[in-house]
N, C-alpha and C positions, 0 to 999 in steps of 0.2 A: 325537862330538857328534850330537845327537839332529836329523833333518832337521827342520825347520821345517812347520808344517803350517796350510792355513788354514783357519775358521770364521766364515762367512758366514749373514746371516740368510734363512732358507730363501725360494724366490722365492713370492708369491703370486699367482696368476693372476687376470688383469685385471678381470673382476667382481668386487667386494667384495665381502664377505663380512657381512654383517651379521646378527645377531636378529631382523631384521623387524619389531622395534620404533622407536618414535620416540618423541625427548623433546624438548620446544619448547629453543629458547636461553632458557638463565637469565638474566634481565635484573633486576638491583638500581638502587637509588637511593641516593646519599650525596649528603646536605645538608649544603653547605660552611658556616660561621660567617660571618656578617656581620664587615667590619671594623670597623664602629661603630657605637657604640649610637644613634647619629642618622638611619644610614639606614634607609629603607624597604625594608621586607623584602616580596617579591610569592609568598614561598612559604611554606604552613601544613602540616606532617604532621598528617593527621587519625588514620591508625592505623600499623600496622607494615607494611601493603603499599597503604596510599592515600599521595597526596599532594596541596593543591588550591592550584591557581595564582591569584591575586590580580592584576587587574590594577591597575597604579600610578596614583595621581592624575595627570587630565589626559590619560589613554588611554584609547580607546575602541575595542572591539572587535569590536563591531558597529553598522551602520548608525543605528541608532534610538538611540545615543547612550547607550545602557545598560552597566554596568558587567558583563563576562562573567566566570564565576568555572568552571572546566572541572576535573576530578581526573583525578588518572592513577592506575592499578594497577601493581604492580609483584610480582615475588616476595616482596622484604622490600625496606625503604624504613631506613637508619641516617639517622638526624637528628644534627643537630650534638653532641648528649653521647656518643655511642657513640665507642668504643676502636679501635684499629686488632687489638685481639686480636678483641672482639667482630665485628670487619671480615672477620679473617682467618678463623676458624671456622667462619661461615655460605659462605661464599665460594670458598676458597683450598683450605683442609684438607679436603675430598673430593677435588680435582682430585689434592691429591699422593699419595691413597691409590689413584686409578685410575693413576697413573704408578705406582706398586711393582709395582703389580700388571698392570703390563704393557699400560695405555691412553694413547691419546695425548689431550692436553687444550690448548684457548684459551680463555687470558682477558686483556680488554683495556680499559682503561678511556675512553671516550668524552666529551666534552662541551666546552664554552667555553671560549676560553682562562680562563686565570685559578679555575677551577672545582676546580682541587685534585685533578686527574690525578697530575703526576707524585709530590706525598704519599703519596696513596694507594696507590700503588706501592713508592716504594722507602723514607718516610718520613724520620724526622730522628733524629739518636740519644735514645734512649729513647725513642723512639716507631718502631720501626722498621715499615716498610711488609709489604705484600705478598710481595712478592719476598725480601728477608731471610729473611722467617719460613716460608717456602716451603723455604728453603737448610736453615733449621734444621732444619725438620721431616723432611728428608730425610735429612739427615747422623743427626741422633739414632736413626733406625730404622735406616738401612742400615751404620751406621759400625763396628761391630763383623765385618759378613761383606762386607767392599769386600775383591776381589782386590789384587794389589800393582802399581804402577803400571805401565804400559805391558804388562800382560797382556793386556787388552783397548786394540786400537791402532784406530782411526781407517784405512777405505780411500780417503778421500778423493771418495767415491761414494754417500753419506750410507749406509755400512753399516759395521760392525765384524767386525774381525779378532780371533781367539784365537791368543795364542802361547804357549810355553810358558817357564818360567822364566828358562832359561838366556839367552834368543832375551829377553827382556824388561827382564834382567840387563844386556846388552849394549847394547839401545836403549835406557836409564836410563844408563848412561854414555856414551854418544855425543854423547847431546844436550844430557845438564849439562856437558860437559868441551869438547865442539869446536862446535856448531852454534848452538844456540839455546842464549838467554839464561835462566839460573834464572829459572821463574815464581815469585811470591809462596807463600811454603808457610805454614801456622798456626803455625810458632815465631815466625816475623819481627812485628815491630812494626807494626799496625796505624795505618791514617792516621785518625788523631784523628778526624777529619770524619765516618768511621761508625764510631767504635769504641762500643761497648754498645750496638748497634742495638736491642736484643734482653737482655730481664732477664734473670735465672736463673730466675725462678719464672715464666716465661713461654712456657718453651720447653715444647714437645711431641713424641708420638712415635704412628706410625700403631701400629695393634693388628694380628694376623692377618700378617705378614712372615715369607717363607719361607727358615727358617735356612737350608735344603739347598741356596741357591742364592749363587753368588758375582756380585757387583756392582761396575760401576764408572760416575761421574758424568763426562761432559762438559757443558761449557759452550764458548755462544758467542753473541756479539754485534754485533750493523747496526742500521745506519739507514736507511733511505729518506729521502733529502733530492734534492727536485726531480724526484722519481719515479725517482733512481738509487738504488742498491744500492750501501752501503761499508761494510768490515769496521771495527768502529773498535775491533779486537784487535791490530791489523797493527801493524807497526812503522814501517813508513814511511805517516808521516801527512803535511798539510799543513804540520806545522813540520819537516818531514827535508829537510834541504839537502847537495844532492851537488856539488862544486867539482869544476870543469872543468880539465883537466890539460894541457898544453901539449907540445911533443915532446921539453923537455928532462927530463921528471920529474917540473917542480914546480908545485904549484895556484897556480891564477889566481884571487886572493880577488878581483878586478873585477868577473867575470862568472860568477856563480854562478845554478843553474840550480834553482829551488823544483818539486819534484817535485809533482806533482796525487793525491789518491787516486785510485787502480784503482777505479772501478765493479765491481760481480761482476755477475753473470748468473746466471739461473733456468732450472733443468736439472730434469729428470724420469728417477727414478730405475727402476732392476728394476719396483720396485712400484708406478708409477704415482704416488709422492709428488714434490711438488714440495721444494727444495731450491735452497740459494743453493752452486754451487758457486766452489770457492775459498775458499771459507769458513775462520776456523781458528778449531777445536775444540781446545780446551784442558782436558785432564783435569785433576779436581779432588780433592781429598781430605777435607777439611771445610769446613764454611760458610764459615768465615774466610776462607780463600782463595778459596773461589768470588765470594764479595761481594767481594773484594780484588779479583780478575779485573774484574767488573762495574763497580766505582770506577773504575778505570782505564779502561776504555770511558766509563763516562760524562762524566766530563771531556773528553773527545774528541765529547761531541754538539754539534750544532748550537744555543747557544742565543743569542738577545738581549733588549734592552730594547727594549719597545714602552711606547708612556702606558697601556696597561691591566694589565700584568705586567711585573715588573723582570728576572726570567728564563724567559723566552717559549721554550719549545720550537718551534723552525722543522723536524724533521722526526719522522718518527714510527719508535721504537725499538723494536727488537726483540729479547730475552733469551731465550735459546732452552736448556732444560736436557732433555738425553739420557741417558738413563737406560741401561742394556746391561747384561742379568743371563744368567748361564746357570745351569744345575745343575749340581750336583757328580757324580759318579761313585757306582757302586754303594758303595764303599769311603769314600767321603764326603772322598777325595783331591785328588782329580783335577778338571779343568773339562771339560766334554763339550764340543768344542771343535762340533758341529755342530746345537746345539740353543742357541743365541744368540737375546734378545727383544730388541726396543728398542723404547720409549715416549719420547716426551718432551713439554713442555710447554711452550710459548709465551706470554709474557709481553709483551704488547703498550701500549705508551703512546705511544697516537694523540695527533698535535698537536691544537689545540683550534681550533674554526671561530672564526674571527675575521672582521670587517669593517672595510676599510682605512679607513673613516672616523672610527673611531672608534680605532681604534691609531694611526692616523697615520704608517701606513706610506710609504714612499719609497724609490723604487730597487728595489735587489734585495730589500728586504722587503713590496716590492708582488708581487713576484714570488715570493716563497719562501709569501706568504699565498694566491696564486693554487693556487700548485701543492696547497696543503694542503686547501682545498676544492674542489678540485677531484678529489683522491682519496676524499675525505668524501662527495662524488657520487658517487661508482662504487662505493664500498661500499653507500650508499641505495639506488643503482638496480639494484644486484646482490641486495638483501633483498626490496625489491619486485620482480621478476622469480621469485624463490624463492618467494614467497608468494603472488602469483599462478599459477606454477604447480602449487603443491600443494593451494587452494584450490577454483580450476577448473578442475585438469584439464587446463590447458594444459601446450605441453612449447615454451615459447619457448627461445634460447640465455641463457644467463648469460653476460653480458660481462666473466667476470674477467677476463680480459686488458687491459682497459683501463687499469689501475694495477698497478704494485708490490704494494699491500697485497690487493688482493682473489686477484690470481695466486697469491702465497705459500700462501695459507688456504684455496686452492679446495680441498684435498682434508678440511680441516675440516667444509667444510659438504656434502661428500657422504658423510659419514659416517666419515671416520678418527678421529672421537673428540668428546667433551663441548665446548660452544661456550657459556664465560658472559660475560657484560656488565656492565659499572657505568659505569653513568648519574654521572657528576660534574655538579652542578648548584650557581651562586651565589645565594642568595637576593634580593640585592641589584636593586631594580627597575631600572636601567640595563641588567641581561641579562635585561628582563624577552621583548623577540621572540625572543631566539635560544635562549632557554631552554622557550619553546614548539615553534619547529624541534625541538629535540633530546627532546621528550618525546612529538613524535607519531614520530620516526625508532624512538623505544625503544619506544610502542605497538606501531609496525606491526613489528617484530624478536623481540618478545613470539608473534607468529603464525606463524613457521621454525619448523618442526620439523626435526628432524637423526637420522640414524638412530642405533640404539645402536649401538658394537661389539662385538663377540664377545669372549667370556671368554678370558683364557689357557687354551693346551691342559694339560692336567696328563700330565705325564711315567710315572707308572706306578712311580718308584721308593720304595722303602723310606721312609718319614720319618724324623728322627732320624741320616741317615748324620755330619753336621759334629759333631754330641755326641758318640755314641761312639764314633766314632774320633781325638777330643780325648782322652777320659779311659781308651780302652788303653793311649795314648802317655804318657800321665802315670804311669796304674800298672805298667807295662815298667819307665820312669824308676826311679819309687821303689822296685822290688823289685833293680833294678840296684844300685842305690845301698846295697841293705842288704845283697847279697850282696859289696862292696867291688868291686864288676870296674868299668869307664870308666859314662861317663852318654853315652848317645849316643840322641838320639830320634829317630833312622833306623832300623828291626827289620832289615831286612836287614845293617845294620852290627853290632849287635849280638850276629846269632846268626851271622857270621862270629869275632868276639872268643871266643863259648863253645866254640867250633872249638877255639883255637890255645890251649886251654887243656887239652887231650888231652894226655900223656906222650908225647914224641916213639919213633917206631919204630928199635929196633938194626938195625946192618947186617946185612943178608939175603947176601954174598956166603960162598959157598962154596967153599973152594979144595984140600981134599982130601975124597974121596970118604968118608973114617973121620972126621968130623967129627961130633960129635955134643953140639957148645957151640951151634953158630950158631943150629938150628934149635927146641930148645928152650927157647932166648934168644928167636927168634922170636914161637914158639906164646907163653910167658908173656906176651911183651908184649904179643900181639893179644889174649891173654886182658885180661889189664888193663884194656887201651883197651873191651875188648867192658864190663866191668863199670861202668867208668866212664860209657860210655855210656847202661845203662843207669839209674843213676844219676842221669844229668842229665835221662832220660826223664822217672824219675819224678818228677824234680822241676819239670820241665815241665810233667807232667802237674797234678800237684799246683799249681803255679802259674795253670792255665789254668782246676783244678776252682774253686782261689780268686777267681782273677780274675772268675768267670763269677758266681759268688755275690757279690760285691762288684758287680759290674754291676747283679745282680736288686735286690741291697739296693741299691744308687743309684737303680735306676730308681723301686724303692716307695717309697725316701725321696722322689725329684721328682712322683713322683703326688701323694703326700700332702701336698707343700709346693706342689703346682700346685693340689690340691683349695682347702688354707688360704689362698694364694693369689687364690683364686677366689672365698671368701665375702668375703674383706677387700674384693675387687674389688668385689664385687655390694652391699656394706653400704658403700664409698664412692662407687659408684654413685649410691644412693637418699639419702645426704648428697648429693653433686652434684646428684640433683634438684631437693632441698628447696632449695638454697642456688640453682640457679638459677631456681627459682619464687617466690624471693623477691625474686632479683632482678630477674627479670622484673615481676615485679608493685611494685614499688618503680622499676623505668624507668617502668612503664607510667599508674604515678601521676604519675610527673614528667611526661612527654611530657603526661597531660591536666591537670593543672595547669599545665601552660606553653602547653597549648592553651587552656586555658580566659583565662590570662590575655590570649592574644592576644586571645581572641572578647570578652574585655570591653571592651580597649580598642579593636576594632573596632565594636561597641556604642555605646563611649562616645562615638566619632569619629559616627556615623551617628545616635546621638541628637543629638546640636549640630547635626548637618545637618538633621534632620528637626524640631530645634525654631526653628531658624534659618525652616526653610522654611514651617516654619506661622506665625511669626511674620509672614512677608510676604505669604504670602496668606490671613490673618485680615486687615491690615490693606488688601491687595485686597478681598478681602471685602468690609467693610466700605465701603469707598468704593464699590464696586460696589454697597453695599445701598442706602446714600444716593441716589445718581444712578438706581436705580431707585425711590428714594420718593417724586423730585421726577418722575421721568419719569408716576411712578401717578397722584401729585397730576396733572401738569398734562394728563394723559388725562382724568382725573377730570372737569377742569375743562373739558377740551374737549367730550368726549362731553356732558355738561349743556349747554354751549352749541351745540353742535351739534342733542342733543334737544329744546330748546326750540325753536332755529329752523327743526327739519323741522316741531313741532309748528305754531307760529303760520302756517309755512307751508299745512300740509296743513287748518289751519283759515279759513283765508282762503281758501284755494281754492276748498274744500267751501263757504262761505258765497257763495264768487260765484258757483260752477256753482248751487246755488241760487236766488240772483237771478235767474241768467238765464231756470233751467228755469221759474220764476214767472212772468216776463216774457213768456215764449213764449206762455205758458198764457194769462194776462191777455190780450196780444195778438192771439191765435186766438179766445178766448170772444169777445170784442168784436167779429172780425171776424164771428163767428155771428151774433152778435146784432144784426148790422147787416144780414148777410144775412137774417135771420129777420125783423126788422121790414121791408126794403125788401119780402119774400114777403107778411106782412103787407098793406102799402100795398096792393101789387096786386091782396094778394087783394079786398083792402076795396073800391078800384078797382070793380075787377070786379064783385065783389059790389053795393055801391051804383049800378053802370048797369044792374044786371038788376032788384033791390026796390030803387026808392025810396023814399025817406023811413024810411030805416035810422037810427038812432042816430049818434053820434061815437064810436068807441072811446076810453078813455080816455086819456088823456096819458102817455106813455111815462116809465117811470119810471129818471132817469139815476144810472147808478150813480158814488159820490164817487170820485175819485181820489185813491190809495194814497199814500204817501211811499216810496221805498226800504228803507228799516226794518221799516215797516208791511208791505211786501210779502215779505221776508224772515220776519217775525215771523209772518206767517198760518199756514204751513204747521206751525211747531210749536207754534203754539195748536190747532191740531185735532190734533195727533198729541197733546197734552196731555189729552184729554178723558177717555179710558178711565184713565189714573191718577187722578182725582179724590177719588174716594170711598175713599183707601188715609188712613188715620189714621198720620202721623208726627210725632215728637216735632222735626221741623224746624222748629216756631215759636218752641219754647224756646230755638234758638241764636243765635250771633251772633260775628260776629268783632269782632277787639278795632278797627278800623273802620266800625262796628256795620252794615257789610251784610249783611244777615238778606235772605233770600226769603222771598219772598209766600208765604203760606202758598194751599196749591192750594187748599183750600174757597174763601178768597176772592176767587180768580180771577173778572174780570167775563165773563160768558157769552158766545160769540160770541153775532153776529148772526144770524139763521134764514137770513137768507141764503147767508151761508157759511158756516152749517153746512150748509146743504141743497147745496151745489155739491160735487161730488165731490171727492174730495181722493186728490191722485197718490198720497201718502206716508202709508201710516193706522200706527201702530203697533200691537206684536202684543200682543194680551190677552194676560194673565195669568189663570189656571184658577185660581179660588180653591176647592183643597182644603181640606177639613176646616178650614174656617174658622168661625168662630162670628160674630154680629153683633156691629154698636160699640157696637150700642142698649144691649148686657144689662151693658155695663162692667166684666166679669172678667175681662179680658184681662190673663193673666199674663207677665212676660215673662226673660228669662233673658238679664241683662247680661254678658259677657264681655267683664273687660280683662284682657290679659296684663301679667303681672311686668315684659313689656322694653318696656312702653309708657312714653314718658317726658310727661315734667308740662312743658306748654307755659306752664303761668301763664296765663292767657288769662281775660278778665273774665267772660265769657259763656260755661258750659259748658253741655253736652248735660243735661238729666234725665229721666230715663226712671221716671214713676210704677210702682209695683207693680210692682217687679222684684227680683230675687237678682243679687247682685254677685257672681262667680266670678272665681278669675283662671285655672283648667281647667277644662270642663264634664264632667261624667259623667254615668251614666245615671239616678239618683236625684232630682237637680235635672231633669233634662230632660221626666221623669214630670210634674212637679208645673207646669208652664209650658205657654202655647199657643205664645208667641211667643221669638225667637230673634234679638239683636242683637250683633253680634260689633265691638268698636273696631279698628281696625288702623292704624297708622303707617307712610308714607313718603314719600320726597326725591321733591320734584316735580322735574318740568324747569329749574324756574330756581333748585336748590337749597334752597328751603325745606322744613318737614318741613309734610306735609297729612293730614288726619286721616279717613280714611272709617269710614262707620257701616253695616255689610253687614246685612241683617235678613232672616228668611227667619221658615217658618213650623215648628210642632215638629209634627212627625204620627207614630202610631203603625207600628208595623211588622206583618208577619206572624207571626211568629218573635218577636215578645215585646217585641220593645227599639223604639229610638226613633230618629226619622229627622227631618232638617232641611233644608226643603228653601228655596234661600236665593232670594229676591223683588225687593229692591231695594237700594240701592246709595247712601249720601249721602255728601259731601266736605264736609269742612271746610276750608276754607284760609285760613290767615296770610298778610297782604303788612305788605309793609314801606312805612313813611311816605312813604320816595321813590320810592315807583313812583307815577308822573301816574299817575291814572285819570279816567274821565267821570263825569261826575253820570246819571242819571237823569232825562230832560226828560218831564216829563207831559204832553207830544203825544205820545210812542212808544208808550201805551200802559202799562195795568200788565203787560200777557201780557211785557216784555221786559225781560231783564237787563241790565247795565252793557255788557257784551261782547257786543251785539247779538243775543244768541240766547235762548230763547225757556224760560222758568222749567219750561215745561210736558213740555222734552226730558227722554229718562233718559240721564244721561250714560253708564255703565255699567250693566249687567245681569249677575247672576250665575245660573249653574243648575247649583251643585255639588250632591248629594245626600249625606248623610255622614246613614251609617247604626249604630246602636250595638244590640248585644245587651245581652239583659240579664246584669248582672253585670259589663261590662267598662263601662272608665276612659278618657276622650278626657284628651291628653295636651296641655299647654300651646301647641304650635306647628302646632294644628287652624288659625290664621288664616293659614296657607303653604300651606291645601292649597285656597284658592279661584282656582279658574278665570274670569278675567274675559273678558266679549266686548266685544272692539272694535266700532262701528260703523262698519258697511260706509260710505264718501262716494257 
């Protein structure tokens, strides 16, 4: 028996080895299906790698009470119509092609309870997950060059052993017949529960797979429940009960003793990988039985019902598949027992973050939910720490130690192999906070970069040794088979059998010296055997010249059918394009028609809102416009009341600081003129004791005393004097009260006497330019009423002899006129409308055109029946008004100049551009 020899995976020395490249973690999104068409949905795919979060009615996400709508990026983003093949293809199907090819890979799906983790992993039949089509795609490529079981054995040290046949022969019956229980193999009857995981037109196979190498699959499977480590392959689980035995032999079914799972522990092997030792690896052969293995683990997880999920995974699973290939020998026999790879891949389905408030958790599922994020932290804080370190430069510790889950994976994320992610996400507004936690954890994890690892090393040998050295064995076979001798496809056995097919040798003894039979019995026979031999030479030869040309023509035959091959491949290639660019663009029409119709009814929803909301503040509005029409009105009405009685005010005042200043004056002249006459006296005194018989002077002449009125009234009969001689059309009016003023010609003249006394208060002449006399009577004049002058009705109107009625003036009219009267309308202080009549003079310009320059100022005013007024007593005088003041004042004065060239046009709303002067009090 051939000594036993071992094959170990060569040690790598403790810096990694990497390309020096980095690729971020792949991180996907899958949008789980609403369960009803009544809920609200808070998540919209906008394209293949956006997604945008909605926040729910009655949530507000910022301060100011506004509705925040945020997107997230992603690699690729599947929405609820996508396939779990379409899942598996972007996703899956490269990790298993870096597993053949000798890389190690994780992938693990993350998100909310209830978000459709464990689906997306292992699926439901006929719709098989992840993991399945994972088994599949492995078995399919590698299942033809799998070594035979237990040639490749497990050290228990996360490395493998190479044995040799015999030595594999005998551990294959050891452990079916005495030890361990037959695992599940693909003849046995699958458990209903996952049978057709997986179609027939569904399955696939990697491309590039290297025949020259022999392979074999391990599997094995744990949990982390409560931050411990349990095989759930083992056979003594939580329902294995061991009965306790007494000292006469027999069990005590009283007191039976529930065995606990073993915990394992986390060991660091030769090459620095982390590793659950104790672990059991269980070799596999086909899918079947690998996912058979895996069923039976899962049944053994931890799960229960919470009020948000009916089967709540309580801890987080781990499927672990090890791959172990060597090459064959130069001869394409043999296994090189010291050139052993192992990859393997990680399948991870992390429990989902929950909130006990809303599962309604108690007892130990407060505790089983503690523990689960609280590993959900240490892998957060283990990404941020990684991202801040590669970021800035910093070189903080990584805290995987603080869990199970980040310990297992530390050497993932320092580069032992490819690290992807799927985001499981509910659309349903009830996860609408936790499903923002989990979309900035999948941002900030999008920023890890991982190094690459290094390619398998390529061995140097021959390609092609497993083919031709299949199809020697075959043509040995068949040329045996026609020469009639045994079928034996062992060569060494064979050209032992062409041996014992020589003519055996006569005997060689000699026993007298005159013999002369034995030895030419001898010679003939070695003759013989020499011919025969060479005989079989040649037809060795001759088999070996055939054999060799049957190889060349095999080999031109497989070029040529690998070339035909090859265009079939390349021409269903460019089919598969076209077929998947249709179908792409037929998703991609869906996804925006099912975008579109979301945005309509999101439209539709925000129109009702938006016409809702105008509807209440039009009719805000509206009451707002009201309440500010009565507020205008009764400003209106105040400012009028209020302007008349600063008016009557400030003319009452001004009329008494007048009195008085009269009064003073009156008073002082008097006192002069008493002093003057008593100087008088004296002088006369005087005078008449020095010449007597003087004269009498004569009688002093005393002046009448004033009335009040009269003394108020004097001062504006002498400021009245210098406008006398102005000619205005004020005798033709009259209000419909028929109080008409005196016309100024007819004013009765002062007296000499007070006209000869100085007067405090003289008014200012007026320059009469370019005026003509009243005597020569051509005095033209140039009426302007405007359009927006309204008809008072009034019995008594203005008329203006020899005039032009314009309702604009221009420069053409202004030619042909001396004089210039403009009408204008408005609301006096106590609300009525008052009509003044502005008159100015028309003078020539330098520059061609025509100028006006405006002189005096008249008012018309309407009262109404009930306002008391005074009569007019004929002791006051004619020089005085009804209102005590004096006909002969100007009430306003204007001295706007308004200048026209020739050729241009004065525009209707020339009576807004006069300037009136107040009178100073």
């Amino acid at each position: 028996m051939t000594k036993q020899t071992k094959g170990k995976t060569p040690r790598r020395p403790p810096p990694k080895k990497t390309s020096g490249q980095k690729d971020p973690v792949g991180v996907y999104c899958r949008v789980r299906p609403l369960g009803g068409e009544d809920e609200e949905c808070c998540i919209e795919v906008i394209s293949s790698t956006t997604i945008q979060l909605h926040a729910p009615e009655g949530f507000k996400t910022n301060r100011n009470g506004e509705y925040k709508e945020t997107q997230y990026s992603f690699r690729k983003v599947f929405g609820v119509l996508v396939s779990q093949t379409e899942l598996f293809e972007s996703v899956a199907k490269p990790l298993i092609d870096d597993l053949i090819h000798g890389k190690n890979g994780l992938l693990f799906t993350y998100g909310v309870t209830g978000s459709g983790k464990t689906f997306t992993m292992t699926g439901s039949p006929g719709m098989g997950g992840l993991l399945p089509r994972s088994l599949d795609m492995l078995f399919n490529t590698i299942g033809p060059f799998q070594a035979k079981r237990y040639v490749f054995k497990s050290d228990d040290k996360n490395g493998i052993e190479v044995q040799n046949e015999v030595n594999a022969l005998l551990e294959r019956q050891r452990r079916e017949n005495v030890c361990i229980p037959k695992m599940a193999s693909s003849r046995q009857k699958l458990d209903p529960e996952i049978a057709d995981m997986i179609k027939l037109a569904e399955t696939c196979k990697a491309d590039d797979v290297d025949e020259d190498s022999s392979y074999s699959v391990f599997v094995s499977y744990i949990e982390i429940y409560n931050n411990y480590i349990y095989d759930l392959l083992e056979e003594n689980q939580e329902d294995a009960i061991r009965p306790k035995w007494n000292g006469g032999g027999t069990p005590v079914r009283q007191n039976t003793e529930f065995i606990p799972p073993q915990s394992k522990i986390l060991r660091e092997d030769q090459n620095h990988n982390m590793y659950v030792a104790g672990c059991m690896e269980v070799e596999v052969k086909s899918a079947e039985e690998a996912f058979q293995v895996f069923w039976k683990g899962q049944k053994r997880r931890k799960v229960a019902n919470t009020r948000l999920n009916r089967e709540s995974s309580r801890s987080h699973s781990v499927f672990v598949i090890k791959l172990a290939q060597a090459p064959l020998d130069a001869d394409g026999d043999g296994i090189l027992q010291n050139q052993v790879v192992i990859s393997q891949l990680c399948l991870v389905d992390l429990a989902g973050s929950e909130r006990t408030g809303r599962t309604g958790a108690e007892g130990t599922r407060i505790r089983e939910a503690g523990n689960i994020n609280q590993s959900l932290l240490t892998l957060r804080t283990c990404i941020e720490i990684l991202r801040e370190n590669q970021m800035c430069g910093t070189n903080k510790m990584v805290p995987y130690r603080d869990s199970k889950v980040t310990h297992l994976f530390k050497n993932y994320f320092d580069g032992e192999g490819k690290v992807k992610m799927i985001v499981c996400v509910n659309p349903k507004a009830d996860d609408y906070e936790e499903t923002l936690l989990v979309m900035r954890f999948a941002e900030m994890t999008q920023e890890v970069e991982v190094a690459r690892p290094m390619d398998r090393p390529i061995w140097g040998f021959t390609p092609g040794r497993r083919n031709r050295n299949q199809a020697f064995k075959d043509e040995l076979s068949r040329k045996l088979e026609e020469r009639g001798g045994p079928i034996d496809r062992d060569i060494p056995s064979v050209l032992n059998l062409a041996m014992h097919t020589l003519p055996p040798l006569p005997s060689a003894e000699v026993t007298d010296a005159h013999d002369d039979i034995t030895l030419p019995r001898l010679i003939e026979a070695l003759q013989n055997r020499h011919r025969i031999k060479q005989t079989m030479l040649e037809d060795y030869n001759k088999a070996a010249s055939t054999m060799r040309s049957l190889l060349q023509q095999l080999d031109s035959n497989i070029n040529s059918k690998d070339n035909y091959i090859h265009e079939q491949n390349s021409k269903l290639l460019e089919k598969d394009k076209i077929i998947q660019n249709n179908k792409t663009e037929l998703e991609r029409l869906e996804k925006k028609a099912k975008m579109l119709e979301h945005k309509i009814d999101i439209l539709q929803k925000t129109t009702k809102i938006y016409e809702d909301d105008k509807r209440s503040l039009e009719h805000e509005l509206e009451t707002r416009a009201q309440r500010l029409q009565r507020e205008l009105s009764e400003k209106r009405r105040m400012e009028q009341r209020m302007h008349g009685a600063v008016t009557d005010t400030q003319h009452k005042w001004e009329k008494e600081c007048e009195r008085r200043v009269n009064a003073m004056q009156q008073q002082m002249q008097n006192k002069l003129w008493v002093k003057d006459e008593k100087l008088k006296q004296l002088k006369a005194i005087v005078t008449e004791g020095k010449t007597p018989g003087r004269p009498e002077p004569p009688p002093r002449q005393t002046q009448p005393k004033l009335t009040p009125r009269e003394e108020r009234a004097t001062p504006r009969e002498e400021r009245a004097t210098p406008r006398e001689e102005r000619a205005t059309p004020r005798e033709e009016r009259a209000t419909p009260r028929e109080e008409r003023a005196t016309p100024r010609e007819e004013r009765a003249p002062l007296p000499a006497k007070r006209s000869a006394s100085p007067s405090p208060m003289t008014s200012t002449p007026v320059r009469p330019l370019h005026r003509r006399s009243r005597s020569a009577g051509g005095e033209k004049w140039v009426d302007h009423k405007p359009a927006s002058n309204l008809d008072l009705g009034t019995v008594l109107q203005p008329i203006i002899p020899n005039s032009i009625k314009v309702s604009a003036p221009n420069e053409k009219v202004l030619s042909k006129c001396d004089r210039y009267v403009l009408t204008h309308q408005e609301v006096a202080s106590d609300g009525e409308i008052q009509t003044q009549l502005i008159k100015g003079d028309v003078m020539k310009t330098r520059g061609g055109g025509q100028a006006v320059q405006f002189t005096d100022i008249e008012t018309l005013k309407q009262q109404l029946t009930t306002i008391e007024c005074r009569k007019r007593k004929s002791s006051e005088g004619d020089g005085v008004d009804e209102n005590g003041g004096s006909l002969a004042d100007v009430e306003k004065r204007c001295a706007v100049g308004m200048e026209m060239k020739a050729g241009a046009t004065m525009g209707p709303g020339v009576e807004h551009h006069c300037i009136t002067k107040r009178r100073k009090p």
